[in-house]
C-alpha positions as CSV (number, residue, x, y, z in Angstrom):
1,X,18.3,-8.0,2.1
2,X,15.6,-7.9,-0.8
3,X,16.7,-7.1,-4.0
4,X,14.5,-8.0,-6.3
5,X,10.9,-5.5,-6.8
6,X,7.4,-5.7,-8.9
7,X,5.8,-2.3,-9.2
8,X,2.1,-3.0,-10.1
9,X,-0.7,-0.2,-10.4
10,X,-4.0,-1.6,-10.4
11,X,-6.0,-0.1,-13.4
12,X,-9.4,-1.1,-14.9
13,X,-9.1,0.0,-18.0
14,X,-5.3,1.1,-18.1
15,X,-6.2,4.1,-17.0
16,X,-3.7,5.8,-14.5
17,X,-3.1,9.2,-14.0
18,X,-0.2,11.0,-15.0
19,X,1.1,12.5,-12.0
20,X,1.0,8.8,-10.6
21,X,3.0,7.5,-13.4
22,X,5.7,10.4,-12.9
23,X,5.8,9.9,-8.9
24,X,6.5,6.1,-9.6
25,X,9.5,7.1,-12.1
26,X,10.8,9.6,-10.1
27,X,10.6,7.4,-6.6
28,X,12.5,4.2,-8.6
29,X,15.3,6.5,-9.6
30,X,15.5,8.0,-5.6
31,X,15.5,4.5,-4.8
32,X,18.2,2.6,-6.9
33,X,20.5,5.7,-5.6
34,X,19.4,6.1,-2.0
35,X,17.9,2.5,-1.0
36,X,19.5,0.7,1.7
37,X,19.7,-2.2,-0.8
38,X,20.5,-2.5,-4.7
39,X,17.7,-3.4,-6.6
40,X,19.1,-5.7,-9.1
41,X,16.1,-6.3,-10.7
42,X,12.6,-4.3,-11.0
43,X,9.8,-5.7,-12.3
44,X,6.8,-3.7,-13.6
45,X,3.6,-4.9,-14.3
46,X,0.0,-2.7,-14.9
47,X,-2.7,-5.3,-14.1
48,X,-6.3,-4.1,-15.9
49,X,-9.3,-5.2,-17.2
50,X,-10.8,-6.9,-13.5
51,X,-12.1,-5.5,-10.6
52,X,-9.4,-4.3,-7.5
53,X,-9.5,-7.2,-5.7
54,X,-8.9,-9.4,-9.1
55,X,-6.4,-7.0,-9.9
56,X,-4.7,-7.5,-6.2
57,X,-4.6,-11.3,-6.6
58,X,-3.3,-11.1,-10.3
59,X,-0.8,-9.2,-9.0
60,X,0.1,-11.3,-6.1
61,X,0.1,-14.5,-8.7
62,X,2.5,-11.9,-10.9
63,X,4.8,-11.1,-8.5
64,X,5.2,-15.2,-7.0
65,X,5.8,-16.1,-10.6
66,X,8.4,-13.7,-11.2
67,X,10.2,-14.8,-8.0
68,X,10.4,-11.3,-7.1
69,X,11.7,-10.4,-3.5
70,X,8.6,-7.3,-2.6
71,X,5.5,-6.3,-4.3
72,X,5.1,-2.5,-4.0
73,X,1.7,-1.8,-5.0
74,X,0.4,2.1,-5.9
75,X,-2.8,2.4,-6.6
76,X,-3.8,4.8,-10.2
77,X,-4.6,7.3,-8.2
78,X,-1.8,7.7,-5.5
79,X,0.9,10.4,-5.7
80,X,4.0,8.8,-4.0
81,X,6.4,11.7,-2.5
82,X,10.1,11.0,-4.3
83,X,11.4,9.0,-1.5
84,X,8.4,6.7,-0.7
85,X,10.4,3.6,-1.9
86,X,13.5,4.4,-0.4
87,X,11.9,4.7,3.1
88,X,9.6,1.5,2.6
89,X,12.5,-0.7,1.4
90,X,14.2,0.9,4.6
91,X,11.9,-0.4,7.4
92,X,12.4,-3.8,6.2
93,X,9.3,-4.8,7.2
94,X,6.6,-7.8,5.8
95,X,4.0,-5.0,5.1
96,X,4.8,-1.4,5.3
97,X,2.2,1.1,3.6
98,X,2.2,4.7,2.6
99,X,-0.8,6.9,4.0
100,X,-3.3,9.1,2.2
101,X,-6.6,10.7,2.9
102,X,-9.8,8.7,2.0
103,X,-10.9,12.1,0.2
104,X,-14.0,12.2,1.8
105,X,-16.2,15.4,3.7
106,X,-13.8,15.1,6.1
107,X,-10.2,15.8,4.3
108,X,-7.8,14.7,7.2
109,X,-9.0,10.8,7.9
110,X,-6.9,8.2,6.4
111,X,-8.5,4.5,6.3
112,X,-5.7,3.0,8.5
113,X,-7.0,2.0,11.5
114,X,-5.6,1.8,15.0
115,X,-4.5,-1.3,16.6
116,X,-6.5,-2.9,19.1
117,X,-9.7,-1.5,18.6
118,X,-12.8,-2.9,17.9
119,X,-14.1,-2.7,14.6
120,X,-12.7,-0.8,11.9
121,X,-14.1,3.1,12.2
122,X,-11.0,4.6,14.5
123,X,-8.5,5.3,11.7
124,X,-5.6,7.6,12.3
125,X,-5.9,11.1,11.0
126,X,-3.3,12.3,8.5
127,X,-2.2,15.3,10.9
128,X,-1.7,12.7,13.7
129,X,0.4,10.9,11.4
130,X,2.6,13.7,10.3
131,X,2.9,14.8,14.4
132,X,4.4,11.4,15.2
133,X,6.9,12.0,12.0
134,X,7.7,15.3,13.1
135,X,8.9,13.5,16.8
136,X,11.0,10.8,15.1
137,X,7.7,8.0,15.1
138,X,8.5,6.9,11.8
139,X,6.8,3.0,11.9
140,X,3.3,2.8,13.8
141,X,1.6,-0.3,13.8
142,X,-1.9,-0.6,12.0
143,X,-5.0,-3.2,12.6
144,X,-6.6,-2.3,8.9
145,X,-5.1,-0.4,6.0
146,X,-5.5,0.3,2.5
147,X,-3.1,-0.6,-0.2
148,X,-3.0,2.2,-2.4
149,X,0.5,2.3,-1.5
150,X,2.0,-0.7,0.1
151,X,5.3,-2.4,-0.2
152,X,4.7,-5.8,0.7
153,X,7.3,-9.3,1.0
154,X,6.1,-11.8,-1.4
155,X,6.7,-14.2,1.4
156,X,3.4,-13.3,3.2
157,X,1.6,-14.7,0.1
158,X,3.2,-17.6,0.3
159,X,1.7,-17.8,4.4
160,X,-1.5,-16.6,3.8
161,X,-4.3,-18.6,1.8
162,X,-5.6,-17.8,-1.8
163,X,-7.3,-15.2,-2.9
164,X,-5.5,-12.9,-0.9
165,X,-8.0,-10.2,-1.7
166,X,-12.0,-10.5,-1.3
167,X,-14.3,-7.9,-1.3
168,X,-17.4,-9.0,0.7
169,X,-20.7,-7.7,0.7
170,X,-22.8,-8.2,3.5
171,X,-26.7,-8.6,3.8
172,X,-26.8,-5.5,6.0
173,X,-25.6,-3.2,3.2
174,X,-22.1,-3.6,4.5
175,X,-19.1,-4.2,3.0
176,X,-14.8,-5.6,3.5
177,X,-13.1,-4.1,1.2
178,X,-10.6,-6.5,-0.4
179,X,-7.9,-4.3,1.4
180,X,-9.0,-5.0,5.2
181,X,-9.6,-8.7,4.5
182,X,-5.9,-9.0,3.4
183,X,-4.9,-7.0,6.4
184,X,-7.2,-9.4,8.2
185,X,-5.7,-12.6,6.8
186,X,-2.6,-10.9,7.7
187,X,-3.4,-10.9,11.4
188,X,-4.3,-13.9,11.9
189,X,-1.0,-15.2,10.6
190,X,0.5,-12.8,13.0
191,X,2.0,-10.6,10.4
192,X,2.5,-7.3,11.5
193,X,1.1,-4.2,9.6
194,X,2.7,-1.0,9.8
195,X,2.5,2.7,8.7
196,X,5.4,4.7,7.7
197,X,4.6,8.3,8.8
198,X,7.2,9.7,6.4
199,X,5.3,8.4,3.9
200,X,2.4,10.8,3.1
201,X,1.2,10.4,-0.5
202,X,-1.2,12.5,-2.5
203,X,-4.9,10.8,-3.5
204,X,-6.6,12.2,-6.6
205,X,-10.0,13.1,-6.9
206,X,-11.2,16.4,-8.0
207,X,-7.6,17.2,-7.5
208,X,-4.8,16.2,-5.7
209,X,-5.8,16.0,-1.9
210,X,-2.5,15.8,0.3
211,X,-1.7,14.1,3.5
């Protein structure tokens, strides 16, 4: 079992906010207690000064080069609940993410989209999620995700191609976020996705909107 762990926060100008700090602290000490493995070694490293998907990649490169085990990545604004790490490290999974709301109009959509639909607009709802929770579904699967909190094997970057993150902009006004094109890389390797629905982390914007 993995044993070895990078936490890396995305930042563009070392900015992150301080509950995310604290709920990062406070879910490695639940973890080195609680986890289903001991983590021998944890590695942390706060990637700034680039854009997210330059920051993903740098932290991809980071984590390969440390020959780290799992990459957990938070994003600056993400609230992890105290056990978030305990339960990822426990699904033992190549990609297990955390869920949030998008913090939009609408404050009960997360971004993580069902499996086997077409196109990326039919994303679970953060009520749905905590209902499957609720019934013992702990680990649904997920076509698209974002990565603002998302324990990942460093063996899938070995798999997949480099950059692992692009963000695309299209002629339409469209755009791929650099988080759905690694979930789409992901795919095509055949590298599952899933959603931990005991997972529900906090997203800040004008304050702290919960899933």
């Amino acid at each position: 079992m993995a044993n070895s762990l990078m936490v890396s926060v995305p930042t563009f100008d070392r900015s992150i906010k301080a509950a995310c700090a604290e709920a990062i602290g406070n879910a490695i000490e639940h973890a080195e207690v609680n986890a289903p493995c001991e983590l021998e070694r944890v590695v942390h490293r706060y990637v700034s000064g680039y854009d997210v998907a330059r920051a993903r990649n740098e932290m991809a490169r980071a984590a390969l080069d440390e020959q780290v085990d799992l990459l957990w990545m938070v994003d600056s604004d993400v609230v992890v609940p105290p056990d978030a790490l305990t339960l990822l490290l426990s699904a033992q999974l190549d990609v297990c993410m955390g869920f949030y709301v998008r913090g939009t109009d609408d404050g009960d959509l997360t971004s993580f989209v069902r499996p086997g639909t077409v196109g990326n607009d039919d994303c679970y709802r953060a009520s749905e999620l905590r209902e499957l929770r609720d019934k013992g579904v702990h680990l649904v699967g997920a076509k698209r995700g974002g990565m603002g909190c998302a324990l990942i094997s460093t063996s899938v970057f070995r798999r997949l191609k480099r950059p692992w993150f692009v963000f695309r902009d299209y002629v339409d006004g469209s755009g791929l976020g650099e988080d759905y094109h690694f979930c789409a890389a992901c795919a095509e390797r055949g590298i599952k996705l899933c959603v931990d629905t005991r997972v529900g982390c906090g997203h800040i914007h004008d304050r702290i909107l919960e899933a």
